[in-house]
C-alpha positions as CSV (number, residue, x, y, z in Angstrom):
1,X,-7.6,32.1,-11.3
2,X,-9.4,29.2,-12.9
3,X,-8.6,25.7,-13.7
4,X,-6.1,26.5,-16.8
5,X,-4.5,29.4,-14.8
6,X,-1.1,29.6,-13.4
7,X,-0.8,30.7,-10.1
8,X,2.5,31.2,-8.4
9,X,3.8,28.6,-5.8
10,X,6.7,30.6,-4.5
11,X,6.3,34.1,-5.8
12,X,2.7,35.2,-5.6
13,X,2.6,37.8,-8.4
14,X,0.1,40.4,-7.7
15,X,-1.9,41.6,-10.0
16,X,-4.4,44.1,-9.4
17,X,-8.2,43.8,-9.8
18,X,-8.3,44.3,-13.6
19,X,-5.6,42.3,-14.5
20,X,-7.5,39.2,-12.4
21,X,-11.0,39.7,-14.2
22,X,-9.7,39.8,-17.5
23,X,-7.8,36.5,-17.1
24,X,-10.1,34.7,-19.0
25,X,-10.1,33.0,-22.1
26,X,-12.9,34.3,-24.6
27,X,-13.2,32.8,-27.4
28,X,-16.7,32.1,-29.2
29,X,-16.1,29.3,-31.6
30,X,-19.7,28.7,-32.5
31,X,-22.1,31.7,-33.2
32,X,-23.4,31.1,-36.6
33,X,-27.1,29.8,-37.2
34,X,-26.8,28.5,-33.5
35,X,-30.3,27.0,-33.8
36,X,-30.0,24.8,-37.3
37,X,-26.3,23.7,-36.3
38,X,-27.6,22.8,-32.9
39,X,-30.4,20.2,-34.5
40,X,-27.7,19.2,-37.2
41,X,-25.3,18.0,-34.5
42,X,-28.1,16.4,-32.7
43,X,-28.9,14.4,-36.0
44,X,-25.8,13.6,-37.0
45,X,-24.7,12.4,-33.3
46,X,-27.5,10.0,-32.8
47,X,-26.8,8.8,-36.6
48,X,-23.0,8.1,-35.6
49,X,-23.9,6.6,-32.0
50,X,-26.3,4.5,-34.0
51,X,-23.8,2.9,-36.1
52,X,-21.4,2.6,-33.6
53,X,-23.6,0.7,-31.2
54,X,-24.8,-1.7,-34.2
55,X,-20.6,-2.4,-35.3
56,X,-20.1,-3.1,-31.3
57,X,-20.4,-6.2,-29.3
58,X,-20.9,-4.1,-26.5
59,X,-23.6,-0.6,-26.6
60,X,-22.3,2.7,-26.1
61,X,-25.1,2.9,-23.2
62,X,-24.3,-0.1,-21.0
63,X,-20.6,-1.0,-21.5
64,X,-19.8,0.4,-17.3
65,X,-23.3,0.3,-16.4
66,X,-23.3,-2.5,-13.4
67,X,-25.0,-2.5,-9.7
68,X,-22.0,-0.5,-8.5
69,X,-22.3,2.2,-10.8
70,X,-25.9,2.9,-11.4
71,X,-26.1,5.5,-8.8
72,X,-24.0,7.4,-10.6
73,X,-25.5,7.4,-14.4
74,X,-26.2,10.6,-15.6
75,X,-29.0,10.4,-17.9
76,X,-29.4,13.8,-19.1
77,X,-27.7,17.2,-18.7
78,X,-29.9,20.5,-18.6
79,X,-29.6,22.7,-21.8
80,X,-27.8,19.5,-23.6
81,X,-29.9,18.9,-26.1
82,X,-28.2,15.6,-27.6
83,X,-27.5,12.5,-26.7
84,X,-24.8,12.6,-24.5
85,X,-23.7,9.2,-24.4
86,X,-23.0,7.0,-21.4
87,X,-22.1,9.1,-18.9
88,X,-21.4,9.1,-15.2
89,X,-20.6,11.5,-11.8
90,X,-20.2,11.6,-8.6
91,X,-18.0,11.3,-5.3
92,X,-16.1,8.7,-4.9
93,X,-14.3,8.5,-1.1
94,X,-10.2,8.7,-1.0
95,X,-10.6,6.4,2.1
96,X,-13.2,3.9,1.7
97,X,-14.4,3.9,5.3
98,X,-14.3,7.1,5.6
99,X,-16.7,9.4,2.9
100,X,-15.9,12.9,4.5
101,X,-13.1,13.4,2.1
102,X,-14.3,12.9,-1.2
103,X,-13.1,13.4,-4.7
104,X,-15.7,14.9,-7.4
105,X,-15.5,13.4,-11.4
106,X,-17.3,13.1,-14.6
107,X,-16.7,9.7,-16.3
108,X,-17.5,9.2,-20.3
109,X,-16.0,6.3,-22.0
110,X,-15.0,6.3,-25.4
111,X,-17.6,6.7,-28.0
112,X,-15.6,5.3,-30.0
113,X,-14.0,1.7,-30.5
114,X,-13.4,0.2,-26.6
115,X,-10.2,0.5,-25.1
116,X,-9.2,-0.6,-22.1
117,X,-7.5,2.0,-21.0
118,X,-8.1,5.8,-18.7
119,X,-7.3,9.3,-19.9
120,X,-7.3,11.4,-16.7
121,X,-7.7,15.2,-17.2
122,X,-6.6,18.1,-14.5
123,X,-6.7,21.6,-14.6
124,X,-5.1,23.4,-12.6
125,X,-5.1,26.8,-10.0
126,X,-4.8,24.9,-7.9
127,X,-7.9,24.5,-6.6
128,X,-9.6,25.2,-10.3
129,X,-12.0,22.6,-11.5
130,X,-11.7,20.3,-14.2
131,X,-15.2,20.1,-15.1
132,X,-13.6,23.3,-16.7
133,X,-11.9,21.2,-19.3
134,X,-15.3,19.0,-19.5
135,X,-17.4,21.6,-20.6
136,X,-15.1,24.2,-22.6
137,X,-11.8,22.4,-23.6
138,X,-11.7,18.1,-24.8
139,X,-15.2,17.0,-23.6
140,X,-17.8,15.5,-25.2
141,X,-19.7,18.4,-25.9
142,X,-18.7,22.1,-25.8
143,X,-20.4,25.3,-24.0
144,X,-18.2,28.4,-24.8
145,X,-18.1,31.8,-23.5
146,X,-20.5,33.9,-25.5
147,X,-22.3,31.3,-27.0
148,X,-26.1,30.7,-26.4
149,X,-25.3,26.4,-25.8
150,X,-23.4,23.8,-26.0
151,X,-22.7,22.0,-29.6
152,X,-20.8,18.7,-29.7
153,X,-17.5,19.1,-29.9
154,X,-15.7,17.4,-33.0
155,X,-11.9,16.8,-31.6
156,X,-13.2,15.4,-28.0
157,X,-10.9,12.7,-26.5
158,X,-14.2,10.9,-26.0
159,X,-13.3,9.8,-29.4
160,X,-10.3,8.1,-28.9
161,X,-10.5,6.9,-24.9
162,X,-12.0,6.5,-22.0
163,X,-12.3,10.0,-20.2
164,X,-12.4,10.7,-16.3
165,X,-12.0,14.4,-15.2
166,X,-11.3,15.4,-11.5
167,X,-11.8,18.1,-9.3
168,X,-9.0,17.8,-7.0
169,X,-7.3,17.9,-4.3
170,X,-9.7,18.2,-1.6
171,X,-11.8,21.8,-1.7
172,X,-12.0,22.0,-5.4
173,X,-15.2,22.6,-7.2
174,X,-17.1,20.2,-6.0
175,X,-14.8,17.8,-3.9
176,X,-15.4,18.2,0.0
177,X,-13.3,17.1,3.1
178,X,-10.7,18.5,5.2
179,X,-7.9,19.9,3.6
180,X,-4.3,18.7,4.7
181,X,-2.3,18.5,1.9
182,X,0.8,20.9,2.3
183,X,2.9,18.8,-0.8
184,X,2.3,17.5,-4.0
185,X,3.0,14.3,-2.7
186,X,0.4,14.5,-0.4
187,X,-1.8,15.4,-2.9
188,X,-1.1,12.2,-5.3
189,X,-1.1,9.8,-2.3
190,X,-4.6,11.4,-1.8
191,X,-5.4,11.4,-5.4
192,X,-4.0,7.5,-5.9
193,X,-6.0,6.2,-2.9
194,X,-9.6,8.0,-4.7
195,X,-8.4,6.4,-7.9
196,X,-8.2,2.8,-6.8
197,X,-11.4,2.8,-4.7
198,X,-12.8,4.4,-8.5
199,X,-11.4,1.8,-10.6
200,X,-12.6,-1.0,-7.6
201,X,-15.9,1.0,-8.3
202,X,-16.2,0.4,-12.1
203,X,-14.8,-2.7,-12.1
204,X,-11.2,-1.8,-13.8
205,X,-8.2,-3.8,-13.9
206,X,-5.3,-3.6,-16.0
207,X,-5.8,-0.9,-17.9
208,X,-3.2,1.3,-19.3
209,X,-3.5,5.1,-17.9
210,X,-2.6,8.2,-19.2
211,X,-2.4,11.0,-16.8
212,X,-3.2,14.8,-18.6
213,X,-3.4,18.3,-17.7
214,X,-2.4,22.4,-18.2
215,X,-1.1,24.9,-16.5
216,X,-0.7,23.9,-12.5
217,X,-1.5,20.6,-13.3
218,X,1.8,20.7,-14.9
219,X,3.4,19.8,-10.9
220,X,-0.4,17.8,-10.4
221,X,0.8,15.6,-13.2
222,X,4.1,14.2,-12.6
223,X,4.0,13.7,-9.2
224,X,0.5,11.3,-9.2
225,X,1.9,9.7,-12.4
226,X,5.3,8.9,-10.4
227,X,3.2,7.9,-7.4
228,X,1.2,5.6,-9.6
229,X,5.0,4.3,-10.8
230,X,6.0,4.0,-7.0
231,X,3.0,1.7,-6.7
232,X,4.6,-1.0,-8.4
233,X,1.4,-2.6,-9.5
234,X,-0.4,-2.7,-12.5
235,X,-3.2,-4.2,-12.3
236,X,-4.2,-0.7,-10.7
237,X,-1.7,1.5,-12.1
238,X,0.0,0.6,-15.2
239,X,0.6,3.8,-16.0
240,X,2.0,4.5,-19.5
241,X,1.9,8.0,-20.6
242,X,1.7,11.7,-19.6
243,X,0.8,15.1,-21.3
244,X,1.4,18.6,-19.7
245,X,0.1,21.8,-22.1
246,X,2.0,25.1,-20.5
247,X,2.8,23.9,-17.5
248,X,4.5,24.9,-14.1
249,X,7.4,22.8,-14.4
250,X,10.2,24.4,-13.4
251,X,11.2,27.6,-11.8
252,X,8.3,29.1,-13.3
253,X,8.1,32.1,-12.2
254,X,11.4,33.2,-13.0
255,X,12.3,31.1,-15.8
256,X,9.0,30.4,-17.0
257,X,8.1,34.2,-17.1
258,X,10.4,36.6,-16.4
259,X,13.8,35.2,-18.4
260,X,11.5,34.9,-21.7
261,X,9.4,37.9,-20.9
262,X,11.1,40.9,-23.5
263,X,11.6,38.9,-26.9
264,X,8.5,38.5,-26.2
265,X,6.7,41.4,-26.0
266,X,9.0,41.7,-29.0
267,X,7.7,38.8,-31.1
268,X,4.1,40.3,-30.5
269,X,4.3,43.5,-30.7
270,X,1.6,43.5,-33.4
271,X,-0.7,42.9,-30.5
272,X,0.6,44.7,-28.1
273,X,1.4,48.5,-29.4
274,X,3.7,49.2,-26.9
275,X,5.2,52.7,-27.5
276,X,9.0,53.2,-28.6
277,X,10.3,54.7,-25.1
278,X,8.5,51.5,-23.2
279,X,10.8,49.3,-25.5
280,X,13.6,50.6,-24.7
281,X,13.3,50.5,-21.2
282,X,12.4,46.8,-21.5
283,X,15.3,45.8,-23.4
284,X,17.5,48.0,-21.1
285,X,16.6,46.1,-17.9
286,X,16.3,42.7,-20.0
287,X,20.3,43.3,-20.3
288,X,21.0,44.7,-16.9
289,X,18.5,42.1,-15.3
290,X,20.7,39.9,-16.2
291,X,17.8,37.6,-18.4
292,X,19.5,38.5,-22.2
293,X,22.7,37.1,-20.5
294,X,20.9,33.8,-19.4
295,X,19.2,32.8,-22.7
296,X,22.3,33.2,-24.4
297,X,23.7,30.9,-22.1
298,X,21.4,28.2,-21.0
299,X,18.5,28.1,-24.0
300,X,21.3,26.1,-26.4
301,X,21.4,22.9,-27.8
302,X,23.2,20.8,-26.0
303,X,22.9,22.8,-22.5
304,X,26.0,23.8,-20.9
305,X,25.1,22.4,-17.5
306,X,22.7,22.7,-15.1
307,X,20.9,26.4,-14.4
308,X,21.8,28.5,-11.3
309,X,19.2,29.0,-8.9
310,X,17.7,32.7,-8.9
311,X,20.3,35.1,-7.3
312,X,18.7,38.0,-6.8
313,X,14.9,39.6,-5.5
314,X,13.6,40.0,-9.4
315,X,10.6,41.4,-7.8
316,X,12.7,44.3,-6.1
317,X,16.2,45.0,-6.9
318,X,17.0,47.0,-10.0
319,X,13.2,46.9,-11.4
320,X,14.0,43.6,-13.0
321,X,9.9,42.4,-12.2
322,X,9.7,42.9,-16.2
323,X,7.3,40.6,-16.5
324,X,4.3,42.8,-14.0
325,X,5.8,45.8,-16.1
326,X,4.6,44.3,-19.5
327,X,1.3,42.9,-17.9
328,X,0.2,46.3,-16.4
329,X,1.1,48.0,-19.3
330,X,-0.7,45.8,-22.2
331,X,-3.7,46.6,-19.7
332,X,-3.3,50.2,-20.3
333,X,-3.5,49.7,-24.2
334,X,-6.4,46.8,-24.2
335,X,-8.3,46.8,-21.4
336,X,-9.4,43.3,-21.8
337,X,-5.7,42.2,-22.4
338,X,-6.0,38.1,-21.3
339,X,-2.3,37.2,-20.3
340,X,-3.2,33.6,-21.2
341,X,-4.2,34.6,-24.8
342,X,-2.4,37.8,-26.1
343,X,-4.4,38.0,-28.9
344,X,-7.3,38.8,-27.3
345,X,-9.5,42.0,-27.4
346,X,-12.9,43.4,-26.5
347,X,-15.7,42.7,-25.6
348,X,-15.7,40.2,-22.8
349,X,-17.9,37.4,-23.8
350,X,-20.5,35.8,-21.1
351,X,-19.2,32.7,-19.6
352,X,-21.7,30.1,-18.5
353,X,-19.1,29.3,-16.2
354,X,-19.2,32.7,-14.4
355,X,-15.5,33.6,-15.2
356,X,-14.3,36.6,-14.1
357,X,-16.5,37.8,-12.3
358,X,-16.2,41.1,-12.1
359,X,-16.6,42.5,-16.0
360,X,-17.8,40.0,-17.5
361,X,-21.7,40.9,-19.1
362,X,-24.4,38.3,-17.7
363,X,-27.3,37.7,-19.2
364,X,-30.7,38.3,-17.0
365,X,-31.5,35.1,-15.5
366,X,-27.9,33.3,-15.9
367,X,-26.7,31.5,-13.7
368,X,-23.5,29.8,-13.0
369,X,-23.9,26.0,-14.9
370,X,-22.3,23.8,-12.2
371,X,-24.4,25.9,-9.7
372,X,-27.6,25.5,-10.6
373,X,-29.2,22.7,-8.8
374,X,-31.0,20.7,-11.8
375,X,-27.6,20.3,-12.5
376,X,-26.4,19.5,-9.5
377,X,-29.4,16.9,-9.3
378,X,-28.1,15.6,-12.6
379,X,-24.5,14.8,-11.8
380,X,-25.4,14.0,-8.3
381,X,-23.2,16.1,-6.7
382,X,-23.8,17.9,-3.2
383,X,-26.3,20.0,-3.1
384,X,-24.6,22.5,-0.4
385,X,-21.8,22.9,-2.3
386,X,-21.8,26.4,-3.8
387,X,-19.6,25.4,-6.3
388,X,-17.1,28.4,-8.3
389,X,-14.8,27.8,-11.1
390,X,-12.0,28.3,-8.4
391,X,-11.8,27.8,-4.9
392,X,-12.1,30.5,-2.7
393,X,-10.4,28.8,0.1
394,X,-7.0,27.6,0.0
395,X,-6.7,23.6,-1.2
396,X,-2.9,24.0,0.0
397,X,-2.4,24.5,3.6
398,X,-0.5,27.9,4.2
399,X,-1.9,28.9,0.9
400,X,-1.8,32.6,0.3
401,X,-4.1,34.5,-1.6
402,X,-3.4,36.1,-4.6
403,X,-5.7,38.4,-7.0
404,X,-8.5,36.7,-4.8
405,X,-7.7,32.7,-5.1
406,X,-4.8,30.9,-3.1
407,X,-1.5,29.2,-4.2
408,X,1.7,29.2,-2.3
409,X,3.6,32.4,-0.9
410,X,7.2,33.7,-1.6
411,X,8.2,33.0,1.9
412,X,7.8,29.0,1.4
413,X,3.7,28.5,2.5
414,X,1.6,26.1,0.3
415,X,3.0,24.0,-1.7
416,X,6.7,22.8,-0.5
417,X,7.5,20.3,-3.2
418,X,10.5,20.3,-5.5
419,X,9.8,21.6,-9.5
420,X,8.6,18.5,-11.5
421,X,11.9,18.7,-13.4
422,X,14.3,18.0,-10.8
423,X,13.1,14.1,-10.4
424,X,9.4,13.4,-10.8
425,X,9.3,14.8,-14.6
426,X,12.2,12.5,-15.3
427,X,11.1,9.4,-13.6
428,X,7.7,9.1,-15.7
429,X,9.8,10.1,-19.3
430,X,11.9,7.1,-18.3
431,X,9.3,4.6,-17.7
432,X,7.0,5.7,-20.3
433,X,9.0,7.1,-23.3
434,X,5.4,8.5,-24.0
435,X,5.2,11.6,-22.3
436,X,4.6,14.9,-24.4
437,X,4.9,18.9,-22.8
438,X,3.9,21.6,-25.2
439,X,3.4,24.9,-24.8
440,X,0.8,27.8,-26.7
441,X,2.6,30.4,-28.8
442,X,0.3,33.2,-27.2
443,X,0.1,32.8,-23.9
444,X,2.0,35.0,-21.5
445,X,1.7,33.4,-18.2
446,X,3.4,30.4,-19.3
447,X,5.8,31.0,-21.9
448,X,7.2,28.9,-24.7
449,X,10.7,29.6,-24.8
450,X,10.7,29.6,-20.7
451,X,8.7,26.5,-20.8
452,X,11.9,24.6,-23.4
453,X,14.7,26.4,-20.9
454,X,12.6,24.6,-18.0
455,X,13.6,21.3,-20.3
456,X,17.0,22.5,-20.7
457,X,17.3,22.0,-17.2
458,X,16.0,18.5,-16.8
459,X,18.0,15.3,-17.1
460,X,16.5,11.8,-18.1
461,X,18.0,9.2,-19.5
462,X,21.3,10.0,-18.7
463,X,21.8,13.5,-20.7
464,X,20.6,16.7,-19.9
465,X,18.2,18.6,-21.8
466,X,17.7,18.4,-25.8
467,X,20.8,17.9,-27.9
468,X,19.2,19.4,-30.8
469,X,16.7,22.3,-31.0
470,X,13.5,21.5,-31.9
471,X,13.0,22.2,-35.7
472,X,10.4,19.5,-36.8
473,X,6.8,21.3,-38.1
474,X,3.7,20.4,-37.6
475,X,1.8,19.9,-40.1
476,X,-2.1,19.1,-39.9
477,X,-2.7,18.0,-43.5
478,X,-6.3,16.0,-43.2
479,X,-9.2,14.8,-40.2
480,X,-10.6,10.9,-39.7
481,X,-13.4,11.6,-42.2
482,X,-15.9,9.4,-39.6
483,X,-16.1,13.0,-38.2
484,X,-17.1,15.1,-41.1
485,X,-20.9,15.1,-40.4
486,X,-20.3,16.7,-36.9
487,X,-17.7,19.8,-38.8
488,X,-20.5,20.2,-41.3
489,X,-23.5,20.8,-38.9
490,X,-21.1,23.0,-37.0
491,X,-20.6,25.4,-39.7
492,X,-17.4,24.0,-40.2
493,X,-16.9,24.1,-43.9
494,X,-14.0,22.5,-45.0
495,X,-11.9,21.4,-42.0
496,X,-11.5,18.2,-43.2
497,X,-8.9,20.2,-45.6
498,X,-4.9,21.2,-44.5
499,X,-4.6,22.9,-41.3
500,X,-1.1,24.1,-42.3
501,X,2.2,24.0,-40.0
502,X,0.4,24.8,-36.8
503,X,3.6,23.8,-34.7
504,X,7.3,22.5,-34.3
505,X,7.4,19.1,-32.5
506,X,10.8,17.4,-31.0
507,X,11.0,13.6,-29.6
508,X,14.0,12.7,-27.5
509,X,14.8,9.4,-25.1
510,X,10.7,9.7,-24.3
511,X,10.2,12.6,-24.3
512,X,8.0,15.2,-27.1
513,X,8.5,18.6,-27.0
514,X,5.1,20.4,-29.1
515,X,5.0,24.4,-29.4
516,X,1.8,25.2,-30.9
517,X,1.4,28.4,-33.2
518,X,-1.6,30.6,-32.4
519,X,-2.5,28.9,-29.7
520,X,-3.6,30.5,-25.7
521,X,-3.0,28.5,-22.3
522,X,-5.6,26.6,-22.8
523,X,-4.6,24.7,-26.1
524,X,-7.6,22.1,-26.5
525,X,-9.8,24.8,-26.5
526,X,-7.9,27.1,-28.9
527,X,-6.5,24.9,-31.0
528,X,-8.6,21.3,-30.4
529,X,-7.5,19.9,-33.4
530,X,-3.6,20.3,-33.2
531,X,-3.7,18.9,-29.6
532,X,-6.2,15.6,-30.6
533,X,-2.8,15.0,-32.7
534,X,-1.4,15.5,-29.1
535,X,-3.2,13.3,-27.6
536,X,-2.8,10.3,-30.8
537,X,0.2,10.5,-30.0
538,X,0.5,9.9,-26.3
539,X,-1.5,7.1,-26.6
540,X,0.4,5.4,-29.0
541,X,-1.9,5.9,-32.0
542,X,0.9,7.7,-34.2
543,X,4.5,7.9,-34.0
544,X,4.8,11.6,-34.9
545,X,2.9,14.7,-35.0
């Protein structure tokens, strides 16, 4: 699976071949009078850069630009046909005397008003590469599935920060080296050490960091921000915020997905078109399962106590694997069902990105974008690496594999380390009050009302979980109008206008609960401008959403 997918830890679901290629995220956002919008955006960027540059003391194009970072300028990218800024890439070593284990990133400082501060992004898998949420999700620009190239993309965090994305651990995308990591804290010691040598790199100090990601990165997250706490030094880590978007947080796979799994299938049945004898048997098991009995009990405001650990084989005894049931079977009525957007229906778009592979239509001639080597020239990274979406070797030692990429196995391989929830989560609520989880209304691998029991099970500050259900909308009611130019040369007419309630948002002792409505896994690509809100937030910008 790719950088926004969930794979399982300690239960390796397995899906079959079908299920795996259609895991993809499809949506075009940008088809209409490609060539016209493409030169508007190209106008109006270089208008806005323009102005920019002659308000600041210090140029868009030179504000990291020294000796130590030249070699890693990237100039132009191929098929980008705007300015892209001040940009840079490369691999910078974990251990600075020793460059055989290397971590790969893409650095773009705010185009916007400097800030000394980092927004780190991380997808997930693991082993799927952030360059992912680059090029499709909060990056500068955007190059969607089934669209003919990239257009800038309005609600980019290059707007508000300074943005690094990395390909980690060690044997993602393009990140090379040994891998040796069995833990997550393994993998932020690893990921803490390439970070300093980074910041030593770029001639950072003091700045305020922000750690963000989705899906896997949802244990990623937590555990490098509370490394970066254990530090105990800010001139290097002075970190003061995190963000997770449907994450693996908990007991995910049974919480997370198979607790939540019938209402639902019920909730969406819209989509879905499951027939009436299917239904039943779903709610049948959903009682005898034991999971009805559960949400009653532990998805309440306050929580009772603490959740039980999972007592039975779900995968075995009594049927109770609702949650393959309902996958396999949506398959049966949408062939292109996506399980981390339920909304989703034929055709399957062409992805630049090469995800899935197997059904996807590819244009004659197409290649793979970060596998192509003008690109790889341009972002100088190695030209033997044939980079994929998603590693096809495992970036977890004792990794299993699963629909054809590698996570941790049932019987304890892979990753060893304890949910975020149980004390890593906690630690970085308490010493941030600015960390935010949130979760997309239509995505099945991760699932909202599994993601708020995973919080129901957490205690920070002294209390566990929420004391009141979350109730609060939110409501997008009007854009920074600096922006408009880019909206109108993308076709989009009037989004400067009310989004509507596009969510319900919740803050307690540090901690922001955000369910977004009509909204995949990937929520800054399906819904970039609720989660630019997100981000406002996490940085302090606004006080609610």
């Amino acid at each position: 699976m790719r950088g926004w997918c969930v794979v399982l830890a300690v239960c390796a679901l397995l899906f079959d071949v079908t299920a795996a290629a259609n895991r993809r995220s499809l949506r075009d956002v940008s088809r209409r009078g490609q060539d016209k919008a493409n030169k508007a955006v190209r106008e109006a960027t270089h208008e806005r850069l323009n102005a920019r540059q002659t308000n600041s003391s210090t140029t868009a194009t030179s504000q990291f630009l020294t000796s130590a970072t030249a070699k890693y300028k990237v100039d132009s990218l191929p098929d980008v046909n705007f300015d892209i800024g001040e940009m840079y890439s490369g691999l910078i070593p974990i251990d600075e005397k020793n460059a055989s284990r290397a971590l790969f990133f893409m650095f773009n400082p705010t185009i916007g008003k400097p800030v000394d501060e980092i927004t780190i992004w991380l997808n997930g898998g693991p082993g799927c590469s952030s360059l992912e949420g680059f090029f499709q999700e909060n990056g500068r620009f955007l190059w969607q599935p089934g669209t003919f190239a990239p257009v800038e993309n309005p609600y980019s965090w290059v707007n508000l920060t300074n943005m690094l994305w990395v390909e980690q651990p060690v044997g993602t995308g393009f990140s090379i080296g040994e891998v040796t990591a069995t833990t997550e804290e393994e993998i932020a010691q690893d990921f803490i050490k390439f970070f300093k040598n980074w910041e030593t790199t770029f001639g950072i100090k003091n700045y305020k960091i922000y750690v963000t990601g989705e899906s896997y990165a949802g244990r990623y997250v937590p555990y490098i921000s509370a490394a970066m706490l254990d530090e105990k030094d800010k001139e290097y880590y002075d970190l003061s915020g995190a963000l997770v978007y449907d994450p693996c947080i908990g007991q995910f796979d049974y919480t997370q997905e198979e607790v939540p799994a019938v209402p639902f299938v019920l909730e969406n049945q819209a989509l879905l078109q499951f027939n009436d004898s299917f239904l039943a048997q779903l709610e049948s098991l959903d009682q005898s399962c034991g999971y009805a009995e559960y949400r009653e009990k532990y998805l309440t405001f306050p929580p009772p106590g603490n959740q039980p650990a999972v007592f039975f084989n779900y995968t075995s005894e009594a049927n109770c694997d609702v949650f393959d049931m309902i996958d396999n079977a949506a398959l049966e009525n949408n062939p292109c069902f996506d399980i981390y957007e339920v909304n989703q229906q034929c055709p399957l778009l062409w992805d630049v990105l090469s995800f899935p592979t197997q059904l996807v239509y590819t244009p004659e001639g197409a290649m793979t974008y970060f596998n192509r080597s003008d690109v790889k020239a341009a972002i100088h990274a190695p030209s033997y690496v044939d980079w994929a979406e998603c590693a096809v070797n495992p970036v977890i030692v004792g990794g299993v594999e699963v629909d054809g990429y590698y996570n941790g196995g049932p019987e304890g391989e892979g990753d060893l380390s304890a949910d975020p929830i149980q004390h890593v989560l906690p630690q970085v609520i308490e010493a941030t009050s600015r960390v935010l989880v949130s979760n997309g209304d239509f995505d099945m691998i991760i699932i909202t009302n599994g993601t708020l029991m995973a919080i129901q099970n957490m205690t920070w500050n002294g209390k566990l979980g929420f004391q009141r259900e979350p109730d609060t909308p939110i409501v997008i009611n009007e854009i920074d109008l600096e922006y408009q130019s880019v909206f109108d040369a993308n076709g989009y007419n009037g989004a400067d206008g009310p989004q509507g309630t596009m969510g319900v948002q919740h803050y307690e002792r540090g901690l922001m609960w955000a369910e977004t409505y009509l909204s995949g896994h990937m929520q800054p690509e399906f819904q970039p401008r609720v989660t630019y809100r997100h981000l406002e937030w996490v940085l302090g910008r606004i006080d609610v959403l």
